[in-house]
VOTOR-648768 format. One record per atom (N, C-alpha, C, O, CB): x, y, z; residue in three letters; atom name. Coordinates in Angstrom, 2 decimals. Atoms other than C-alpha are relative to their C-alpha. Glycine has a CB too. Layout:
BEGIN
(lumro (X; Y; Z); "ala"; "CA") ...
***
This chain:
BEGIN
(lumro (1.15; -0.87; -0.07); "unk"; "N") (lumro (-34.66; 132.52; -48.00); "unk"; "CA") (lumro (-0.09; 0.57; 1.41); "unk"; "C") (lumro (-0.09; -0.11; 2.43); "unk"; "O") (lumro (-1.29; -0.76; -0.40); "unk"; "CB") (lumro (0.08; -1.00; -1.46); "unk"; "N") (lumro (-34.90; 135.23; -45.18); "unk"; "CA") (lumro (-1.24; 0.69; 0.59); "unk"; "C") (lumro (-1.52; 1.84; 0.26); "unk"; "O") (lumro (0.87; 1.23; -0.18); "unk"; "CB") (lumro (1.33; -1.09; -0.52); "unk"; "N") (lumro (-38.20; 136.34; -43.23); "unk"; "CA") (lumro (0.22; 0.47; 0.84); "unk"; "C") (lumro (0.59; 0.00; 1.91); "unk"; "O") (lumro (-1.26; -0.34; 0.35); "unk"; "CB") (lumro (-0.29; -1.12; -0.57); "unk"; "N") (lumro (-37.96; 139.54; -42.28); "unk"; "CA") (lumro (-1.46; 0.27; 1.39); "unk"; "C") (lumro (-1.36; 0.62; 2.56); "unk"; "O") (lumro (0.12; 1.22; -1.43); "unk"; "CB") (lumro (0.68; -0.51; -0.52); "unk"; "N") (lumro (-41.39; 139.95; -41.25); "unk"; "CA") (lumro (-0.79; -0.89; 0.93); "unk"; "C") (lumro (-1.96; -0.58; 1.14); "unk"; "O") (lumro (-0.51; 0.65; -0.79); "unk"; "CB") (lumro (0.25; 0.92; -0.80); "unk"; "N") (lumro (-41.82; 136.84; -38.83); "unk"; "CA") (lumro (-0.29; 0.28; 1.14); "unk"; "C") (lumro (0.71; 0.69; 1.74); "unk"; "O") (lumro (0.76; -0.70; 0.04); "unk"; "CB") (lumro (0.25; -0.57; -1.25); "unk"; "N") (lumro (-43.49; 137.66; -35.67); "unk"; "CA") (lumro (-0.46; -1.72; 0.77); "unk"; "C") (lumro (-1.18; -2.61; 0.32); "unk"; "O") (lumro (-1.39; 1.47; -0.10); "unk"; "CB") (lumro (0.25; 1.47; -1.15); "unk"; "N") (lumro (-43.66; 134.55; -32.88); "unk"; "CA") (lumro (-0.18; 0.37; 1.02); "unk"; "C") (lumro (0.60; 1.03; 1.71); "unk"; "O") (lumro (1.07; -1.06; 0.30); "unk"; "CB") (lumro (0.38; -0.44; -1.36); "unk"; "N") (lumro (-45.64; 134.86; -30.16); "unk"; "CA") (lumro (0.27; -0.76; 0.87); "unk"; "C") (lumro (-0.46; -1.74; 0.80); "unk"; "O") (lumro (-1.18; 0.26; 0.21); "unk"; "CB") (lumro (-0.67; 1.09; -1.08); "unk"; "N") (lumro (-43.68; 132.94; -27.05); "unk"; "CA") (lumro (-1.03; 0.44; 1.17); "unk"; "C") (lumro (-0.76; -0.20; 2.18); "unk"; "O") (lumro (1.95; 0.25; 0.47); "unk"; "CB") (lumro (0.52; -0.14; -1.34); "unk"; "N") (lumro (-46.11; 134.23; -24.39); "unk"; "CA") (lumro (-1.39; -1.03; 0.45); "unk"; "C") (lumro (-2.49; -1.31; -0.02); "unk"; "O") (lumro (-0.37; 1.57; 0.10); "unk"; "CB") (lumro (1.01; 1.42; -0.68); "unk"; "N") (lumro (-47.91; 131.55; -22.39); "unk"; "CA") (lumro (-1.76; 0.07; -0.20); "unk"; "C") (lumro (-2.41; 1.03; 0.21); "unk"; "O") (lumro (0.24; -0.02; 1.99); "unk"; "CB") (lumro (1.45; -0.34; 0.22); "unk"; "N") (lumro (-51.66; 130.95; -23.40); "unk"; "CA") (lumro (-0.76; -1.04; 1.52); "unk"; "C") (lumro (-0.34; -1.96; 2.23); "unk"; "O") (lumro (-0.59; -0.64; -1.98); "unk"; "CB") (lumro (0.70; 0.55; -1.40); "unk"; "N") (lumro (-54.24; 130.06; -20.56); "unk"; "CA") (lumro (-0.66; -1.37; -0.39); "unk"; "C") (lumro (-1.89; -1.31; -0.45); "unk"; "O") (lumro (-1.28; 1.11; 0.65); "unk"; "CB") (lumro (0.23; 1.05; 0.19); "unk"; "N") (lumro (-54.66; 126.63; -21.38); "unk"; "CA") (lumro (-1.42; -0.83; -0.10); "unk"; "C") (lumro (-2.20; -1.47; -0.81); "unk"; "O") (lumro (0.67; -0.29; 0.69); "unk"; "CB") (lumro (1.16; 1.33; -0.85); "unk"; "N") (lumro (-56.88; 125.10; -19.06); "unk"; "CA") (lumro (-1.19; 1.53; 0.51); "unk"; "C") (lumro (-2.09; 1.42; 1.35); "unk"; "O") (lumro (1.15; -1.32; 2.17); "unk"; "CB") (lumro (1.17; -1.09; -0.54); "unk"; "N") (lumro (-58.96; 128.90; -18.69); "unk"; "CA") (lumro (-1.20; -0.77; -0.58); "unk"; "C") (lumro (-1.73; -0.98; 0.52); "unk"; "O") (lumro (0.11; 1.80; -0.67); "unk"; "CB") (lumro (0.73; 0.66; 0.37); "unk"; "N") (lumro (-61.61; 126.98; -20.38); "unk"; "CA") (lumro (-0.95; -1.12; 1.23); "unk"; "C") (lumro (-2.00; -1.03; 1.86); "unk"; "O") (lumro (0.80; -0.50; -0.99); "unk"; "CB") (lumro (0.35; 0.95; -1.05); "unk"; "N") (lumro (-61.82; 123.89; -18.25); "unk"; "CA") (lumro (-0.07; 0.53; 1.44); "unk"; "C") (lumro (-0.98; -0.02; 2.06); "unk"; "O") (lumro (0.97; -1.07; -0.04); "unk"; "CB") (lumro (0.25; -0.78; -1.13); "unk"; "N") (lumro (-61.42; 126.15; -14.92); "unk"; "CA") (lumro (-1.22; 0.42; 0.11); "unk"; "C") (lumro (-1.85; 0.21; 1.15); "unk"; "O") (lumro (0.73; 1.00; 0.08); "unk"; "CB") (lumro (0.88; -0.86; 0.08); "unk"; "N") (lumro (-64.21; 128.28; -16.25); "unk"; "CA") (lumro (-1.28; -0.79; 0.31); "unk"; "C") (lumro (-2.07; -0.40; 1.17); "unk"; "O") (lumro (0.08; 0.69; -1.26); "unk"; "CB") (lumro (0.85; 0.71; -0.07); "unk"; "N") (lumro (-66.59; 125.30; -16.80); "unk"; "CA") (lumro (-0.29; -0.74; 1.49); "unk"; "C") (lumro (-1.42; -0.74; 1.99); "unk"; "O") (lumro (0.26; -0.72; -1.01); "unk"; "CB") (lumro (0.24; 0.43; -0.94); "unk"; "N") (lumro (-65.83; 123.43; -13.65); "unk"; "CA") (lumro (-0.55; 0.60; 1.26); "unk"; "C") (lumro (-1.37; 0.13; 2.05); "unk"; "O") (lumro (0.80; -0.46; 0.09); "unk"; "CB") (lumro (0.84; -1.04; -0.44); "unk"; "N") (lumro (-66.54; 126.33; -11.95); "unk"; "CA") (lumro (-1.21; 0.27; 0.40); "unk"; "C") (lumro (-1.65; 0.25; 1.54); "unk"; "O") (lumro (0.01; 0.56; -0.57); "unk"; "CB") (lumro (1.47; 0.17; 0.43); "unk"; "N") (lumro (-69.86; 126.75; -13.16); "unk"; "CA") (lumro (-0.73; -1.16; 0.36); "unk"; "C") (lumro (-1.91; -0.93; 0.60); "unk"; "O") (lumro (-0.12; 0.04; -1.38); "unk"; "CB") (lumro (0.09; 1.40; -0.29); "unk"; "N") (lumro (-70.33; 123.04; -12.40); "unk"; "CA") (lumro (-0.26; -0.08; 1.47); "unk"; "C") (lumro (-1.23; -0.70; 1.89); "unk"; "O") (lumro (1.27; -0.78; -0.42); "unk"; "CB") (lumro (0.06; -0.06; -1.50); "unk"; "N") (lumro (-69.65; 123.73; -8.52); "unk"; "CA") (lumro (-1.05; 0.95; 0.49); "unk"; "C") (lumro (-1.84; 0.73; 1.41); "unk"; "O") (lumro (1.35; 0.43; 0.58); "unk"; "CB") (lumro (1.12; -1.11; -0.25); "unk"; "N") (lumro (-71.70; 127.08; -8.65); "unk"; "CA") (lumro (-0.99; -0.63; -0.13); "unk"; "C") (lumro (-1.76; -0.52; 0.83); "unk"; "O") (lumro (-0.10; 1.20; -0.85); "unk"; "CB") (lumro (1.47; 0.44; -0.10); "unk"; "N") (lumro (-74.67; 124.99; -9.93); "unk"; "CA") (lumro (-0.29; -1.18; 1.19); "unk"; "C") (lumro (-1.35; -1.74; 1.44); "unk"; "O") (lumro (-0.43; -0.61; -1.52); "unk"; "CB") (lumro (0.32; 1.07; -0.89); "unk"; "N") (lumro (-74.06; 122.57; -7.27); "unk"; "CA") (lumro (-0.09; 0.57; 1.36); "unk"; "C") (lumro (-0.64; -0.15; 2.20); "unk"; "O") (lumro (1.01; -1.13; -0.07); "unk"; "CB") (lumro (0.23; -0.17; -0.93); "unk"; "N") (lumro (-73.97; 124.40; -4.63); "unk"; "CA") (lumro (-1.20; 0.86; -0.41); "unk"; "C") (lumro (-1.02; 1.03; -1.62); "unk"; "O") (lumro (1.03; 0.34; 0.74); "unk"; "CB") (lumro (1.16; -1.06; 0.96); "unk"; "N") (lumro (-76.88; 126.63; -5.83); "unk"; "CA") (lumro (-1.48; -1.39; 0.35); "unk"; "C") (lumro (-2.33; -1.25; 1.23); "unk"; "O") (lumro (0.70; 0.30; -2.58); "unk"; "CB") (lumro (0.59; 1.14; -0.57); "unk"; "N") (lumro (-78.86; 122.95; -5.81); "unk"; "CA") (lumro (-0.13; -0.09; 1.52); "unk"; "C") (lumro (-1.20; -0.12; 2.12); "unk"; "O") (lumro (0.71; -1.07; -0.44); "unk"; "CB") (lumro (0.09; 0.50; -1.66); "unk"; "N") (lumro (-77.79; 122.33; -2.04); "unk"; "CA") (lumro (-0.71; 1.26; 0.69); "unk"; "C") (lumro (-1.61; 1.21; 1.52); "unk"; "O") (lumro (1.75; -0.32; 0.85); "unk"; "CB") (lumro (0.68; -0.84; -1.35); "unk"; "N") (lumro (-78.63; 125.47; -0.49); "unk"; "CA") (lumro (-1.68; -0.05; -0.67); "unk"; "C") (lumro (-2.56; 0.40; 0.06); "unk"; "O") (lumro (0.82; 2.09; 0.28); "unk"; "CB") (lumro (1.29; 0.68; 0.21); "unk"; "N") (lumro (-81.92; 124.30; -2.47); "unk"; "CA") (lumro (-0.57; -0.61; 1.01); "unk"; "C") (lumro (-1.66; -0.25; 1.45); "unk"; "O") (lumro (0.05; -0.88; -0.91); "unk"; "CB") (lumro (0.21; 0.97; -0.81); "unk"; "N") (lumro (-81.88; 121.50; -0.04); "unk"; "CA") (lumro (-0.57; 0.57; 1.22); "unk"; "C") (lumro (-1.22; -0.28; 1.84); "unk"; "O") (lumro (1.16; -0.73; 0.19); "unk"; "CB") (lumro (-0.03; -0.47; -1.32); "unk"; "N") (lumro (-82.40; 123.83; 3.12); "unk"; "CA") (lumro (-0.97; 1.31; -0.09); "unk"; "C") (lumro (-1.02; 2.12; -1.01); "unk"; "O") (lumro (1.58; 0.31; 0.50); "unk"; "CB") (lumro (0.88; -0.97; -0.29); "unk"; "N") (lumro (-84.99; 126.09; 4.51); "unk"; "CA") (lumro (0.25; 0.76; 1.08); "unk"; "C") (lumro (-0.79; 0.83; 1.73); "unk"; "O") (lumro (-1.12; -0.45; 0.10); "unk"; "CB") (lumro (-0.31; -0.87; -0.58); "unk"; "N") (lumro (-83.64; 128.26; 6.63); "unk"; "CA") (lumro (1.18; -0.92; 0.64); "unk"; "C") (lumro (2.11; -1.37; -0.02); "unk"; "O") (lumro (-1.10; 0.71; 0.75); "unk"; "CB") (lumro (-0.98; 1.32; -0.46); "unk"; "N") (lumro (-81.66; 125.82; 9.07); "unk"; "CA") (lumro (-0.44; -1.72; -0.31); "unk"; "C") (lumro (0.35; -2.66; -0.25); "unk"; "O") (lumro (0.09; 0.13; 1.75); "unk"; "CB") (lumro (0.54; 1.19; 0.17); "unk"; "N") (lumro (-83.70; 122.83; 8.36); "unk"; "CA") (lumro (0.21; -0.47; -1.79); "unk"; "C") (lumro (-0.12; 0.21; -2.76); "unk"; "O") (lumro (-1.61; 0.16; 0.57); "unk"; "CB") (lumro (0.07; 0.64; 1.33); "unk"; "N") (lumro (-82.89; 120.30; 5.25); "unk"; "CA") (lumro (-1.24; -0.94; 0.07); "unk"; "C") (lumro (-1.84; -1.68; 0.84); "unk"; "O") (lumro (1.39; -0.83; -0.36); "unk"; "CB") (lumro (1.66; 0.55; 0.54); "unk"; "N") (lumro (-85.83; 119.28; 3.53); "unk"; "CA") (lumro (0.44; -1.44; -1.01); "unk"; "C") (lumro (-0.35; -2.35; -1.28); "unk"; "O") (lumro (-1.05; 1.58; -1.29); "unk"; "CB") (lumro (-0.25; 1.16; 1.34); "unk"; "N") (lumro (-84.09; 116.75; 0.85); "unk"; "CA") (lumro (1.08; -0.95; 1.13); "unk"; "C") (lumro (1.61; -0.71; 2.21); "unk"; "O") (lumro (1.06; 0.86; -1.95); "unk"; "CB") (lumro (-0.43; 1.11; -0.70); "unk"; "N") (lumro (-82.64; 113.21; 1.46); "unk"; "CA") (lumro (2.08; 0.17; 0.48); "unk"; "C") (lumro (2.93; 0.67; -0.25); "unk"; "O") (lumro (-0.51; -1.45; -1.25); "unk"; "CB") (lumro (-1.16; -0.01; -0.58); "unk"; "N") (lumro (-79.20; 112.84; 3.81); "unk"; "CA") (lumro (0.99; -0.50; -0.97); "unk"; "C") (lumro (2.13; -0.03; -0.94); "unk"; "O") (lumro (-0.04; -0.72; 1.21); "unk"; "CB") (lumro (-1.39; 0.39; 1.26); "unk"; "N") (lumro (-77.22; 110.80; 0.49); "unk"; "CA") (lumro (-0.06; 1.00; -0.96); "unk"; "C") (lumro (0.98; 1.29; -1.56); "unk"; "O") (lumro (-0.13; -1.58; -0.98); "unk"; "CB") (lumro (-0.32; -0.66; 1.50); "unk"; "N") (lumro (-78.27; 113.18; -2.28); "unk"; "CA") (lumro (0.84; 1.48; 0.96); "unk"; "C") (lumro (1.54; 2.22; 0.26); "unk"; "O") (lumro (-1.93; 0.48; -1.32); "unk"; "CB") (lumro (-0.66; -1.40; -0.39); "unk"; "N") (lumro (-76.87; 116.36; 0.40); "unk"; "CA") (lumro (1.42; -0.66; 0.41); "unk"; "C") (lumro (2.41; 0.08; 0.47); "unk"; "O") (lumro (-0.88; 0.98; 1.41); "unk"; "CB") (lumro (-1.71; 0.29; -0.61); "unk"; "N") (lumro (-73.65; 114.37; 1.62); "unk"; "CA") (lumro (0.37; 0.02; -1.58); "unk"; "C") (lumro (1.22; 0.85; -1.89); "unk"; "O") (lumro (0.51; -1.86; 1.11); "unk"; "CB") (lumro (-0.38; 0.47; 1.18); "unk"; "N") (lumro (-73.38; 113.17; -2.09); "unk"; "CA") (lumro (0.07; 1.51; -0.68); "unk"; "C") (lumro (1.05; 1.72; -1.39); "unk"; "O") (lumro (-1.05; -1.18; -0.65); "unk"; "CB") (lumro (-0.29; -1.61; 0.62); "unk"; "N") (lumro (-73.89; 117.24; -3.25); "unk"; "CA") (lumro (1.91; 0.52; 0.69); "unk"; "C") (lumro (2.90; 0.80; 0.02); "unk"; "O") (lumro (-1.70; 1.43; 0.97); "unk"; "CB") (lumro (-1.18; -0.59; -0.82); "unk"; "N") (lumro (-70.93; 118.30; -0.67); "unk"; "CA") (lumro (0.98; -0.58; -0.19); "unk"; "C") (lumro (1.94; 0.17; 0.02); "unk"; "O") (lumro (-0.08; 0.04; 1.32); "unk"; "CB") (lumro (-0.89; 0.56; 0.37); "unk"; "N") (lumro (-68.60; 115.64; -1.71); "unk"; "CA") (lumro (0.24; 0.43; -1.41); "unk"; "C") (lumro (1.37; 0.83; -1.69); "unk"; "O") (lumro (-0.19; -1.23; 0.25); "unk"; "CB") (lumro (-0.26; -0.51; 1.36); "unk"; "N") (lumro (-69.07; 116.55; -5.43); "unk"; "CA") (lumro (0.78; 1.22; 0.25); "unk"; "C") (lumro (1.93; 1.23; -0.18); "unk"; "O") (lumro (-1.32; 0.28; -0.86); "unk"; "CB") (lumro (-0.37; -1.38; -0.01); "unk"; "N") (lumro (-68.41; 120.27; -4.48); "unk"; "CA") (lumro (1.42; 0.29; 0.68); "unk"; "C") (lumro (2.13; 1.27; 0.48); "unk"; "O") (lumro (-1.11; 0.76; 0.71); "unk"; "CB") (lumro (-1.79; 0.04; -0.85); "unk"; "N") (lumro (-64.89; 119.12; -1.85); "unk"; "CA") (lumro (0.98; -0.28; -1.85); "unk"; "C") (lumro (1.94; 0.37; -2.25); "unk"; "O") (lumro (0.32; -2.29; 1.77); "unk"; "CB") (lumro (-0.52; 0.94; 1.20); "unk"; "N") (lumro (-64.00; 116.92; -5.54); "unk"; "CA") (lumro (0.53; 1.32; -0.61); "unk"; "C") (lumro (1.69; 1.72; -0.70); "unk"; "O") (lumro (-1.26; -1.06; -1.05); "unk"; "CB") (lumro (-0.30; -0.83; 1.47); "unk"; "N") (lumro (-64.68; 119.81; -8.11); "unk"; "CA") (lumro (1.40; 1.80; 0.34); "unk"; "C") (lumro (2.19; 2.44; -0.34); "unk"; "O") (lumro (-2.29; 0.77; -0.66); "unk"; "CB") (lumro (-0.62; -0.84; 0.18); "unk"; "N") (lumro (-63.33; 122.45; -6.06); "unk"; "CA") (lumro (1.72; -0.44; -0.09); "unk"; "C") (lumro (2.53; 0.24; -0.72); "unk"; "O") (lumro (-0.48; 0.85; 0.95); "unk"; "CB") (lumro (-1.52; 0.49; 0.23); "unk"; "N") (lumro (-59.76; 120.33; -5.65); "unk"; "CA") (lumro (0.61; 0.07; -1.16); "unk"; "C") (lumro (1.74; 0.51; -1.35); "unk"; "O") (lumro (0.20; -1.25; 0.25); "unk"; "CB") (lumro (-0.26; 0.25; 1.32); "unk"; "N") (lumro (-59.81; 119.61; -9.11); "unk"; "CA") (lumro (0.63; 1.37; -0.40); "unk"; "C") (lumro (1.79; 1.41; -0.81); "unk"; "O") (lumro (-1.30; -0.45; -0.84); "unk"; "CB") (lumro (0.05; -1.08; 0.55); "unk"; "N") (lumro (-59.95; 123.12; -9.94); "unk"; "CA") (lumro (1.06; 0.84; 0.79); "unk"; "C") (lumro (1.37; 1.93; 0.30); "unk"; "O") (lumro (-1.37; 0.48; -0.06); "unk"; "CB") (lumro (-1.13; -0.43; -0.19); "unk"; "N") (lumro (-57.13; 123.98; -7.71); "unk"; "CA") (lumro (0.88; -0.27; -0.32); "unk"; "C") (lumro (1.90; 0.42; -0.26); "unk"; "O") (lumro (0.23; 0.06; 0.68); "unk"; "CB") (lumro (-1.51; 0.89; 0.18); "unk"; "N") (lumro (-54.90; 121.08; -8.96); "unk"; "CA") (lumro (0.10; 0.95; -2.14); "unk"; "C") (lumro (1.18; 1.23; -2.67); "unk"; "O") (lumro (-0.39; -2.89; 0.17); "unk"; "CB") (lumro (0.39; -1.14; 1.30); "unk"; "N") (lumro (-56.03; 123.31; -12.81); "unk"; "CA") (lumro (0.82; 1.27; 0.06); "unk"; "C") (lumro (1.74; 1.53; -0.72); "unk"; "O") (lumro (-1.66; 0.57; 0.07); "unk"; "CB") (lumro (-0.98; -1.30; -0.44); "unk"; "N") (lumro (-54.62; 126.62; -11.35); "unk"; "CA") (lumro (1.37; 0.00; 0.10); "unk"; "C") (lumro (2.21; 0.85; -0.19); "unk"; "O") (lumro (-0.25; 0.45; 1.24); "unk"; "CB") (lumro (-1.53; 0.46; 0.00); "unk"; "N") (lumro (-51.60; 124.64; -10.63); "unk"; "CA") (lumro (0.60; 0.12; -0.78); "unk"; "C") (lumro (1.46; 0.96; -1.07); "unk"; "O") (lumro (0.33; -1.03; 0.15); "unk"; "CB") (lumro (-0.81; -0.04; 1.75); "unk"; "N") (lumro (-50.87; 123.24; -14.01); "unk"; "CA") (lumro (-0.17; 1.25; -0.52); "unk"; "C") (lumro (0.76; 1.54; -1.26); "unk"; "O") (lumro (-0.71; -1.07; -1.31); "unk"; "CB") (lumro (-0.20; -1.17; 0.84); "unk"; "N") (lumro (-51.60; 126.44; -15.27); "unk"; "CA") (lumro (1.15; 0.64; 0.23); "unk"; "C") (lumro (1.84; 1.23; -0.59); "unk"; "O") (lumro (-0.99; 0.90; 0.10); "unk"; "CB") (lumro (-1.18; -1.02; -0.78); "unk"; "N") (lumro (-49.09; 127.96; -13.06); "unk"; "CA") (lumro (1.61; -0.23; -0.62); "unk"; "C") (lumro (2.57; 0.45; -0.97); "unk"; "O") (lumro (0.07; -0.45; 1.90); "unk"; "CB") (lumro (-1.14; 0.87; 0.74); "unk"; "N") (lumro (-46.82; 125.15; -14.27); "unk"; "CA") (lumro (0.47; 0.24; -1.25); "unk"; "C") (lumro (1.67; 0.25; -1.53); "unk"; "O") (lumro (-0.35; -1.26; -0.16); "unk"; "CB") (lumro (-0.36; 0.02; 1.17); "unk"; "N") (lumro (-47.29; 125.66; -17.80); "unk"; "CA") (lumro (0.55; 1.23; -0.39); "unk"; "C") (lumro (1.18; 1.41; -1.44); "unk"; "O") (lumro (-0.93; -0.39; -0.72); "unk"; "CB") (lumro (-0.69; -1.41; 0.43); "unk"; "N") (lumro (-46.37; 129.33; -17.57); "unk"; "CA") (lumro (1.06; 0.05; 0.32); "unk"; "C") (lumro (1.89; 0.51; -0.46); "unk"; "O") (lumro (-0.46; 1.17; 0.45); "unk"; "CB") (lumro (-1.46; -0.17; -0.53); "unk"; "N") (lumro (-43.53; 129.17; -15.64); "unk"; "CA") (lumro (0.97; -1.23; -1.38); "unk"; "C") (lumro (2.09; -1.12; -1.87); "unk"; "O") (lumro (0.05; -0.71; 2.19); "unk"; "CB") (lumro (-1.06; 0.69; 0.68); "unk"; "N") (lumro (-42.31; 126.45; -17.84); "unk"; "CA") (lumro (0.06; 1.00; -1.78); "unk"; "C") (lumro (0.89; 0.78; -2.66); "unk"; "O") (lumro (-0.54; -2.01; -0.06); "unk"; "CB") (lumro (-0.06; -0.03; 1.47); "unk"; "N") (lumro (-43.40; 128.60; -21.16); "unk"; "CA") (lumro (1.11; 1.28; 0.11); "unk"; "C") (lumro (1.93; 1.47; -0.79); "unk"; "O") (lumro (-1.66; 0.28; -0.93); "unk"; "CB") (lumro (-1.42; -0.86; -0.47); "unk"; "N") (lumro (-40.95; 131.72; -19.19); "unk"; "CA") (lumro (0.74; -0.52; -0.34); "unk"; "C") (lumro (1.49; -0.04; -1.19); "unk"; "O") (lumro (0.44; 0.29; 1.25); "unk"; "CB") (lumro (-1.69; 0.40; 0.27); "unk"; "N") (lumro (-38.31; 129.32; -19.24); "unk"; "CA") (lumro (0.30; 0.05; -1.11); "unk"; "C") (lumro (1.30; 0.67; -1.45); "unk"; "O") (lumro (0.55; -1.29; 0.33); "unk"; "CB") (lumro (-0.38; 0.07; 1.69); "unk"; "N") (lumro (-38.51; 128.60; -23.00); "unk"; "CA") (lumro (0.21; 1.23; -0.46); "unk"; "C") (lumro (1.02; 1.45; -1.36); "unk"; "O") (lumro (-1.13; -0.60; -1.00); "unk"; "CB") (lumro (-0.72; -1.42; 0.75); "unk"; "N") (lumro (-38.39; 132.28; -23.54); "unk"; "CA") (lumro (1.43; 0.51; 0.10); "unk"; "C") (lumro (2.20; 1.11; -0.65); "unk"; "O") (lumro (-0.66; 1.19; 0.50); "unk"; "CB") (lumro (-1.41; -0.89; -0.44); "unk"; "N") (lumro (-35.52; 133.04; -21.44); "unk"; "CA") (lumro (0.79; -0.79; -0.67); "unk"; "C") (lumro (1.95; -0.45; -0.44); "unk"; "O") (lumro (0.51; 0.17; 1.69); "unk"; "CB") (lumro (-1.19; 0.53; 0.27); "unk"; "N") (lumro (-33.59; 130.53; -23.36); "unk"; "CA") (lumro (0.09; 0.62; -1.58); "unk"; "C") (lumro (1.10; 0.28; -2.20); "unk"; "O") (lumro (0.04; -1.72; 0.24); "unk"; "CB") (lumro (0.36; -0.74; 1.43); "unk"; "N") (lumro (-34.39; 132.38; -26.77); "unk"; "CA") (lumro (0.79; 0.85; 0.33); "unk"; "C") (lumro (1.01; 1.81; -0.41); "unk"; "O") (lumro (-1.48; 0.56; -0.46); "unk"; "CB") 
***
């Protein structure tokens, strides 16, 4: 049996655009919170919940670079599978 009219799409899908998108959003609301914390130069809220904001926001944005990565990864590796087609 022969299909003629078989179309296969080999081009890399954005995986992790999802999880990027959200974590994202995650950091935006956190920093969004902190500059809450501050009135012009002066912080008004407690010294653990603003170190503890700024550490979340070093975390999420890493995360979300080591994301960009694998993405980077998974395309280049889904190229290779084409070029061997």
């Amino acid at each position: 049996m022969k299909y003629n009219n078989v179309i296969i799409d080999l081009k890399p899908l954005p995986v992790l655009e999802e999880l990027i998108e959200d974590l994202t959003n995650k950091m935006l609301n956190l920093k969004h919170v902190l500059a809450g914390c501050y009135q012009g130069d002066e912080c008004y809220a407690d010294e653990n919940l603003v170190e503890g904001l700024k550490n979340d926001i070093r975390m999420l944005d890493q995360v979300i670079e080591r994301c960009y990565a694998q993405q980077e990864l998974i395309n280049l590796r889904s190229e290779q599978i084409i070029g061997l087609n």
